[in-house]
C-alpha positions in Angstrom: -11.6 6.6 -6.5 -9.1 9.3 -5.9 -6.7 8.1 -7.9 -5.9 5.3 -11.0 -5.2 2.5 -9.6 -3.9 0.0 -12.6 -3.0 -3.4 -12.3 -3.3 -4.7 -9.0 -0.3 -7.2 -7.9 -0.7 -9.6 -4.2 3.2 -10.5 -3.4 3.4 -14.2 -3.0 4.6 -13.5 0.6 1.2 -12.2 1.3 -0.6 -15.0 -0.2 1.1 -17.5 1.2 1.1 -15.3 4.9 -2.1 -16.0 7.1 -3.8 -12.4 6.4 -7.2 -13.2 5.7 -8.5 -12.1 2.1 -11.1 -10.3 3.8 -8.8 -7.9 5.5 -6.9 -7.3 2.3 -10.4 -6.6 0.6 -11.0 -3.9 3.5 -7.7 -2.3 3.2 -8.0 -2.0 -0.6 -11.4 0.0 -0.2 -10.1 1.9 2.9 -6.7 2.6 0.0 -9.2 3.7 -2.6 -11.1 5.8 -0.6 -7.9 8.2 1.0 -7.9 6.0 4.2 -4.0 5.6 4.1 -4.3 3.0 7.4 -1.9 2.7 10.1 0.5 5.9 8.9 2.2 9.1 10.7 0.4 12.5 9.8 3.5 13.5 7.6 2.7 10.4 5.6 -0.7 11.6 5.2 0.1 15.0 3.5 2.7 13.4 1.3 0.1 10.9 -0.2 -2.7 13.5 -0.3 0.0 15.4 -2.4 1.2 12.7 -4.4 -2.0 11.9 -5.9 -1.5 15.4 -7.1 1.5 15.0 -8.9 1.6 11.2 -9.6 4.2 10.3 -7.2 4.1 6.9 -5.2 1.0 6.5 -2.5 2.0 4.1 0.6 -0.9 2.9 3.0 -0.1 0.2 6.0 -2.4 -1.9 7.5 -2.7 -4.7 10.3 -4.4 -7.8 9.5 -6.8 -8.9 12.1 -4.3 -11.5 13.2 -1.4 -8.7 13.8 0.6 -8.5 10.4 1.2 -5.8 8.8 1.1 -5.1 5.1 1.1 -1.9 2.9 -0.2 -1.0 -0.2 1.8 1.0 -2.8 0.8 2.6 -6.3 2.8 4.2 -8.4 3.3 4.5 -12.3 -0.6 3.0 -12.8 0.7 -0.4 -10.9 -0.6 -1.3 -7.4 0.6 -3.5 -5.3 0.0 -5.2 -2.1 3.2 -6.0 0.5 4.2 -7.7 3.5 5.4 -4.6 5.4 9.4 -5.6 4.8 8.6 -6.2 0.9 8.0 -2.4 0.9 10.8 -1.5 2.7 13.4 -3.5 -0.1 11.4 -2.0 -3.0 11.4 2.0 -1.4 15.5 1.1 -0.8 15.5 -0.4 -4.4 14.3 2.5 -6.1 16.4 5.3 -3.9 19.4 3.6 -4.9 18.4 4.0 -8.3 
């Protein structure tokens, strides 16, 4: 792993949502591995830098069935989000 991942927290959106647990079980390794999924090139750089100074790491991903979901770590917590979840918690934590 490039990084500590900690606790790893499933939203109850995304268990209750139809991704299968086999796509979030290929993201995760993808995650773990640097494979960031579906993001922009700037988005790229900024995780490969924020596993250098500990800030937050976003990946995004597309279920086999179409929905998007992301996984985020920060502070030695992961967690895994329907694609909206993430946006309330990144507006959350800028108001902050």
């Amino acid at each position: 792993m490039l990084f500590r991942v900690g606790k790893v927290h499933i939203s109850h959106a995304v268990l209750k949502s139809s991704i299968a647990p086999s796509d979030l079980v290929s993201a995760f390794a993808q995650y773990i591995s640097g494979d960031w999924g579906e993001v922009p090139a700037s988005e790229e750089i900024r995780n490969d830098t924020a596993i250098a100074v500990g800030n937050r790491i976003v990946g995004r991903y597309v279920s086999a069935d179409g929905h998007p979901f992301c996984i985020t770590t920060y502070d030695g917590k992961t967690q895994i989000l329907l694609e909206k979840e993430l946006e309330r918690l990144l507006q959350s934590c800028w108001l902050q």
